[in-house]
N, C-alpha and C positions, 0 to 999 in steps of 0.2 A: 586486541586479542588475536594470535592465531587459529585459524581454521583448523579446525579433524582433519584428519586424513581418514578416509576410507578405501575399500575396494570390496568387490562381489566377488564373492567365493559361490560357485554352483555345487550346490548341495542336492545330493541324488537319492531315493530312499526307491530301497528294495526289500522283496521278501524274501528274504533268505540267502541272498547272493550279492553282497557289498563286499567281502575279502575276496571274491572273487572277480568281480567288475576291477578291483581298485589294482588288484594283482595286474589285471590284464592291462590298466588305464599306466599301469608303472612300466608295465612292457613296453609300450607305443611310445610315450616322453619321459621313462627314464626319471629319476629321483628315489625319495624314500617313503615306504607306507608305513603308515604310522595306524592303527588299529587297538581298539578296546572290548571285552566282549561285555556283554549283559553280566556276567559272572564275574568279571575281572570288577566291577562296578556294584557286586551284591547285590543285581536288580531284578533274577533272572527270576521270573513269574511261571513260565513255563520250561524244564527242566530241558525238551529238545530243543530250545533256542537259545540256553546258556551262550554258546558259541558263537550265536551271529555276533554280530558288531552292532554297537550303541553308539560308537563313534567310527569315523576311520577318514584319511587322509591320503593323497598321494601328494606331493610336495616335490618342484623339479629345480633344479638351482638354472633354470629358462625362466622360472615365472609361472609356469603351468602350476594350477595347483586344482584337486577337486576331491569335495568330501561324500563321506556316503553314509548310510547308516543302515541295517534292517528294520525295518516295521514291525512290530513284535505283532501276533500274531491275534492277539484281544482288540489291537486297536484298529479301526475300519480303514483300509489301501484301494485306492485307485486307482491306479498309473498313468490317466486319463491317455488322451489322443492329443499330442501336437502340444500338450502343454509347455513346452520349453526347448529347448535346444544348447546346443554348445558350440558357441563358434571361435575356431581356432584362429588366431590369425599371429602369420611369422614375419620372417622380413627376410624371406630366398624363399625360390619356387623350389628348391631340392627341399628343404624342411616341412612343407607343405606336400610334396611325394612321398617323402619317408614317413610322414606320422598317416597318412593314405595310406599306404602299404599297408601296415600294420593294423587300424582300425579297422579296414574292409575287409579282413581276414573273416567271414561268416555273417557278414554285414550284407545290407538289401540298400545297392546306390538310387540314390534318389535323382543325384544330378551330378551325371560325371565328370571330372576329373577334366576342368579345359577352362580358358581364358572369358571373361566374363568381361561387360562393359567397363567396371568398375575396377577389374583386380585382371591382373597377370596371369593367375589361376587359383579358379574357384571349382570346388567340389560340396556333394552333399549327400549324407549316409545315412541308415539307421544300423546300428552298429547290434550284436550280436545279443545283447543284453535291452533292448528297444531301445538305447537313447537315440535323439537326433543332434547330428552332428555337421555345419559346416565347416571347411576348411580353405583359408584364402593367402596370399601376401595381403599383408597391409599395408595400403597408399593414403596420400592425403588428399582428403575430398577436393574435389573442385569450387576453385573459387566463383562465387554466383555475383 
């Protein structure tokens, strides 16, 4: 029998600002968002949150993909600290600058933007919306 295939899609959940995260996340790598509201879905419990998003997408023909949704506003949100991250990794130091460029627009760097033991160049951000974000070239580990 063959094997699944799978992959991890990071899934982001916000209060009220997923079209707007996913717009911005489409600005930096480029692709298409794809978005659902609470309304578009018949779900919408409370009438100023018809609009957020129940689903939403950013999808890059790179590979980049990341979903998001609003937290409707009855069910209890956390955003915790440090729970998660998003790490990018290219295969050029220019594509690793350019999506930098663009994420640290209003972002707080954690760890700039420069050659790392492991990678050619590595960066680390918390981007304008709290996610945290590394950004690297991809190399292959060393053999032990």
């Amino acid at each position: 029998m063959k094997p699944a295939t799978a992959s991890a899609v990071i899934h982001l959940n916000f209060r009220g600002q997923a079209r707007e995260a996913l717009d911005f996340y489409q600005s930096v790598f480029g692709g298409q968002v794809n978005a659902i509201t609470y309304k578009d879905f018949n779900q919408v419990s409370n009438e100023a949150e018809a609009d957020q998003l129940m689903w939403g997408q950013v999808m890059a023909d790179s590979g980049f993909r990341v979903m998001a949704y609003d937290v409707p506003s009855h069910t209890p949100w956390n955003p915790g600290e440090n729970a998660f991250l998003v790490a990018v990794e290219t295969t050029t130091q220019d594509d690793v600058r350019a999506y930098w460029e663009k994420l640290s627009a209003g972002a707080t760097v954690t760890a700039p933007l420069q050659s790392a033991q492991w990678t050619p160049l590595f960066g680390m951000l918390k981007d304008r919306y709290g996610i945290n974000w590394t950004l690297s070239v991809a190399t292959q580990p060393a053999a032990t």
